[in-house]
N, C-alpha and C positions, 0 to 999 in steps of 0.2 A: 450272836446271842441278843443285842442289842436288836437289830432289824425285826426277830421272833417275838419279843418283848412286845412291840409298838404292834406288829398288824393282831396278834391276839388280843391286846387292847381296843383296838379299832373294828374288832369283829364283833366285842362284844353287846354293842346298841343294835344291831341289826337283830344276833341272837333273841334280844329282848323285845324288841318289838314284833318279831315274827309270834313269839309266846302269849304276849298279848294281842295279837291278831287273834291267833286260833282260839283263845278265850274267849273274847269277845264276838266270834261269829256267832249269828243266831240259828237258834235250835229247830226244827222239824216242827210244826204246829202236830203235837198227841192227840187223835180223836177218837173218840169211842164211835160206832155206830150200834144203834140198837133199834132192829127191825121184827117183822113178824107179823103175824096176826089173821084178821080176817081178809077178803076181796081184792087183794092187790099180789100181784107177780114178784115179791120181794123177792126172791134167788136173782130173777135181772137184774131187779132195780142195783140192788148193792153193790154188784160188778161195774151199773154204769155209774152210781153215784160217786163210788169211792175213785174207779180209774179217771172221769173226766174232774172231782175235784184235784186230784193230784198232779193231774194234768194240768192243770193250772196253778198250784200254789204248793208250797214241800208242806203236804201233809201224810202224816205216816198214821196206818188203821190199822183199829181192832173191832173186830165183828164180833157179832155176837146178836145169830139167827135162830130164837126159837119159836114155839106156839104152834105151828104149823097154818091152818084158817082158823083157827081158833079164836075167840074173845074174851078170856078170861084166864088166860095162861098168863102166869105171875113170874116174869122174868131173872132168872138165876142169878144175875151176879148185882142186881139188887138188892138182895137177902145178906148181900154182904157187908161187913163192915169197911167204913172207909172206899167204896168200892168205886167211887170219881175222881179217889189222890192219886193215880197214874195219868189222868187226863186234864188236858188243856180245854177240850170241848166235849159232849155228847151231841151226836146227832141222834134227835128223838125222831124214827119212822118205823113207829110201832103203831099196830089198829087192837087193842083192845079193852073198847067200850066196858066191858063186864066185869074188870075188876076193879070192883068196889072196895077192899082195905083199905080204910084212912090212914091206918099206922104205916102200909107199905108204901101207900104214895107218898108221906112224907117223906120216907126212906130216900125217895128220887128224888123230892124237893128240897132237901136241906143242902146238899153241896150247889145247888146250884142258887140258893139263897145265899150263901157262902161265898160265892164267885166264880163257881165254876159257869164258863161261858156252854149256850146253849142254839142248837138249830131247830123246830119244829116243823116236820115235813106234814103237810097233807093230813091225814088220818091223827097223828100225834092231835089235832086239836078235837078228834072225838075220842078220845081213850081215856081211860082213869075216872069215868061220871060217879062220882061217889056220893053226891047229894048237896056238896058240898062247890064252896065254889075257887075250892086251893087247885086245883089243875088250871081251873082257864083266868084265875089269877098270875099263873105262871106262861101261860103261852101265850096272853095278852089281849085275848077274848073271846066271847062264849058263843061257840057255833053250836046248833044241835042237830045240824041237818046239810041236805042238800039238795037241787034241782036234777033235771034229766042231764044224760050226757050232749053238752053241746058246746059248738067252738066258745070261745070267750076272750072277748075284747078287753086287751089289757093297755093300761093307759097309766101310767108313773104319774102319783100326785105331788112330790117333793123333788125334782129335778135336780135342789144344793141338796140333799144326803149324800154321803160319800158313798151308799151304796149303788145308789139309783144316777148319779153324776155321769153323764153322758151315754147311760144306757137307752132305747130305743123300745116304748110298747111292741106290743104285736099279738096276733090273734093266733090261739094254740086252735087243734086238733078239738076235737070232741071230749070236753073236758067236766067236769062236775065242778059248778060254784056254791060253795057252802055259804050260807047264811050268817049273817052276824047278828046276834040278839045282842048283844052290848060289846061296845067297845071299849077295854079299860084303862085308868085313872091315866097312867103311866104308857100308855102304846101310843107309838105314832106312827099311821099308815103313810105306808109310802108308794101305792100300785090298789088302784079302784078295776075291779071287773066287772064284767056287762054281756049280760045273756038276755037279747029280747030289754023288756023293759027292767029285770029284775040289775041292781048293783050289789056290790060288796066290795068290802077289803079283800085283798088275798093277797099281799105282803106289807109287811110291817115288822115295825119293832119294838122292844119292849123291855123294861128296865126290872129287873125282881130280884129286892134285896140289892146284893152288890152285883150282881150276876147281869149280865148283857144277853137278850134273847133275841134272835131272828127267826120270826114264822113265815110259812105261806101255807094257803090251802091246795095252790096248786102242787096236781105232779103224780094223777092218778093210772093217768097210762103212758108206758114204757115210752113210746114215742116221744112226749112232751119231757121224759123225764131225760131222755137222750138229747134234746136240741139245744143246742148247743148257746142259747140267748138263756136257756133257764141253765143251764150249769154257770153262765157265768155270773147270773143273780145271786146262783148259791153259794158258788167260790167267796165275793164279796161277802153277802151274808154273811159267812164263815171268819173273814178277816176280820171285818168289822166287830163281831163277835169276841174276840181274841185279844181287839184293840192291838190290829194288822193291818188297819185300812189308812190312809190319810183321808185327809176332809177334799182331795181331789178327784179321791174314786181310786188312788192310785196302792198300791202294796206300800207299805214300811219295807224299808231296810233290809233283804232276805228273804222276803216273803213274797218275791214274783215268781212267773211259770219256771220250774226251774229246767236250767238246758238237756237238750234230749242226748 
């Protein structure tokens, strides 16, 4: 009885620390994606954005693809209430320029004023033109356009960002660089592009409210959005968004590729 006594005592700290192990492992980064709209191949894009983010970092999605080409399709689970408290992130790569509701756009901007972390792909930074300048306050600056389809020379301007730390420019495919009419208060680019003599930003980041935002313009055709140097811009983006990144470039705690 005695000998029984002692190892059920002495089993019991391993018991408890196993318990607070499993408590304390970290959770799946929640992302919403939200795609659609007009001129771009979103059915691919989603498959490859969602599979090679996951591929690189434990995020677990929920889609949510509507509009069709559309540009003024007002997205459904918007209209809802609270409709960001399941999510850790929203990737915004959605294209439609034509809805103008100021009331519904806030509808998207308040959680992420709030702190919900956010990604802006490509087209996200022409959608929502309401007159106003609450969208590209939020996506960290005001594009209204862009040049013909041509390669684009990409050249990292902040080399200590934890996103940008050790990653490597390079010139994409036949690409579309969007303009910058101003850059705002609170963004700091981190990636200059170069078509001929024209430049721009085409990634950066951007502070709104409590909320953490990574945009880029790039990422308009399937090709660029598959290689595998911009998945791992976005993976980052994405952590660092999260506040999952270290100031090494390297994942937090739980948050590397995880094993196949």
């Amino acid at each position: 009885m005695k000998h029984f006594f002692i190892s059920l005592i002495s089993a019991l700290p391993v018991f408890a620390l196993v318990t607070v192990h499993a408590a304390d492992e970290p959770k799946p980064i929640r992302a919403l994606l939200v795609t659609g709209g007009c001129c771009h191949d979103y059915a691919k894009q989603k498959e490859i954005l969602t599979q090679g983010i996951s591929a690189r970092a434990p995020v677990q999605w929920t889609i949510v693809h509507e509009g069709g080409a559309s540009l003024d399709h007002k997205v459904s689970i918007y209209s809802k209430s609270d409709w960001a408290k399941p999510f850790d992130v929203v990737v915004h790569d959605e294209c439609f320029a034509d809805v103008k509701d100021k009331e519904f756009v806030e509808a998207i901007l308040k959680p992420h004023h709030e702190g919900v972390a956010a990604v802006n792909l490509h087209c996200a930074m022409h959608s929502y033109r309401t007159g106003t300048n609450m969208w590209f306050d939020f996506v960290g600056l005001t594009s209204t356009g862009h040049g013909p389809q041509l390669p684009i020379e990409i050249t990292f301007q902040d080399e200590k960002h934890p996103i940008t730390r050790g990653l490597s420019g390079w010139t994409t495919i036949k690409e579309e660089l969007y303009n910058n009419k101003k850059i705002g208060e609170s963004t700091v680019p981190l990636a200059q592009g170069k078509q001929g003599n024209t430049q721009a930003a085409v990634v950066w980041v951007n502070t709104y409210g409590k909320g953490r935002v990574f945009g880029t313009t790039l990422g308009h055709n399937n090709e660029t959005v598959a290689d595998a140097r911009y998945l791992d811009l976005l993976t980052r983006g994405l952590l660092w968004a999260c506040d999952k990144l270290q100031a090494d470039g390297t994942p937090k705690t739980g948050y590397a590729a995880p094993k196949p």
